[in-house]
N, C-alpha and C positions, 0 to 999 in steps of 0.2 A: 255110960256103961262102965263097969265095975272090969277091970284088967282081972281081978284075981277069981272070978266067978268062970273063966277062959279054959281051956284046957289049953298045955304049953303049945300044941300044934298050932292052936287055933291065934295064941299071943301071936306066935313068928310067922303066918298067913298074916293077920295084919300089917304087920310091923315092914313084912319084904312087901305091902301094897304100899305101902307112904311114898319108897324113893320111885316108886313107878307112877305114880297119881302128880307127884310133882315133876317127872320129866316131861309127862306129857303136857301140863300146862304150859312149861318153859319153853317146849315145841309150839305150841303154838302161839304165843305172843311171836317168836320172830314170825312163823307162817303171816300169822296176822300183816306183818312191818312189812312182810316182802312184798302182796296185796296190794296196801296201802301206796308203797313207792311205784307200784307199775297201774297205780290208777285206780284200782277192782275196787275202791273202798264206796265208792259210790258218789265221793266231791271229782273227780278227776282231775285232784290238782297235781301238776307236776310241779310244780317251784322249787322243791325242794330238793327234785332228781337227782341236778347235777353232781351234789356233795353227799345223798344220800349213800349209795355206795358205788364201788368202782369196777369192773370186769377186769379180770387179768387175762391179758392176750396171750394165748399158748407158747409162742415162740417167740417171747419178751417184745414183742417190736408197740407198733402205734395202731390203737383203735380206734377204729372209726365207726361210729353208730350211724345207719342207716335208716331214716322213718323214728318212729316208736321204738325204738329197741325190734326192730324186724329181723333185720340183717345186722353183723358188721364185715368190716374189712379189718384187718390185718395189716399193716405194712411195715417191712422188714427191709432195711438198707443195710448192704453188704458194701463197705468200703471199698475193699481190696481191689471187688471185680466191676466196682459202678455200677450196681444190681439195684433194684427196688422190688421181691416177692411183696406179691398179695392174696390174701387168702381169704375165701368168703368163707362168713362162718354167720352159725345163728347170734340169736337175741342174744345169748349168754356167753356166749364165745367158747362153748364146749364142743359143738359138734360141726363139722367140714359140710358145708352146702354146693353139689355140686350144681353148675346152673349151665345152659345151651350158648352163653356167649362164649366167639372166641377170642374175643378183644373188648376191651373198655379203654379211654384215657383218662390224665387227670390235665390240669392247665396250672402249671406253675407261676407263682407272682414273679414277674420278672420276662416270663415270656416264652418261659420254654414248655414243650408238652411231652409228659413220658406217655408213651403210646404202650399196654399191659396186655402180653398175648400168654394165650388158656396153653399149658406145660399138660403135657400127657406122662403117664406114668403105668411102667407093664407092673409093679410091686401092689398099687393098687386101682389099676384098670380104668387108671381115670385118661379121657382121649381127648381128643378135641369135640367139641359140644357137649361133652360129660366132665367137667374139670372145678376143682374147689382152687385152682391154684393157677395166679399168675405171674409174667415177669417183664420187668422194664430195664431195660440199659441205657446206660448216657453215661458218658465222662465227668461231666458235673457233679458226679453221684460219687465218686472219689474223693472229693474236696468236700462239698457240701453237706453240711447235716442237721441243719435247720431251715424250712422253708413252707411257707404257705401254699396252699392249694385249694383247687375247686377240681371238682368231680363233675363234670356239665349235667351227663346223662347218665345214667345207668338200668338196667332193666335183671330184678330177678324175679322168677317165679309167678312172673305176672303183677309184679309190685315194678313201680317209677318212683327212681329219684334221681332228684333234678338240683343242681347246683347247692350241694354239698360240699360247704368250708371246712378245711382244717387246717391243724397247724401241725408240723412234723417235726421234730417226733414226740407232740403234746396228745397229738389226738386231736376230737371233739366230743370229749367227754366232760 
């Protein structure tokens, strides 16, 4: 097709369609990538998960992937006060899950168990059996700030998982 056969309108309707025809392609090549790394592509391989790409946890702390990318946890060590928050959050670590436990533990290498009770909150109405947010104390939690763990059991939303390793403050990602 002949440009100069065009009326000027009809040049610059072209011309503003190119940088739009090529966004949408670049859109979906990653759409495609994202598919691909959460399985949809139809091989269901994950091998590559791990380094494919990372989640960043809302309130800097240590992710923990639950299941498939189902769930994660959160966990946030406050020195000062010998804290451990944990916070359940989805697959992508954007949105607060709130779930009916009022307690989960973990079992630390070495021997000790921080035992995590569900934090109610009037700002936003989260109570007990309605709560995205937990919390552990222990003195150890002052001093220490790298340590192994297992999650024995846990229960959300009708999902189990069951002896769930990490490392802190690496994650298991």
């Amino acid at each position: 097709m002949k440009t100069e056969n065009l009326s000027p309108a009809m040049r610059i309707s072209i011309l503003s369609f190119i940088p739009i025809v090529a966004l949408l392609l670049n859109g979906c090549g990653a759409h495609e990538h994202d598919h691909a790394h959460h399985g949809h592509d139809g091989h269901g391989d994950h091998g590559h998960r791990a380094h494919a790409h990372e989640h960043v946890a809302p309130h800097g702390g240590t992710a923990v992937v639950l299941g498939d990318e189902t769930f994660h946890l959160e966990f946030v060590r406050d020195a000062e006060t010998g804290t451990l928050d944990a916070y359940v959050l989805d697959g992508h670590l954007e949105n607060f899950i709130r779930v009916t436990n009022t307690a989960f533990s973990i079992e630390v290498k070495g021997g000790q168990t921080l035992m995590f009770n569900a934090q109610t909150n009037a700002a936003t109405g989260e109570s007990l059996g309605d709560s995205s947010y937990f919390l552990a104390q222990a003195n150890w939690l002052r001093t220490t700030s790298n340590f192994q763990a297992v999650i024995p059991a846990l229960q959300i939303r009708g999902s189990s998982f069951t002896n769930v390793s990490f490392s802190f403050p690496e994650g298991n990602e």
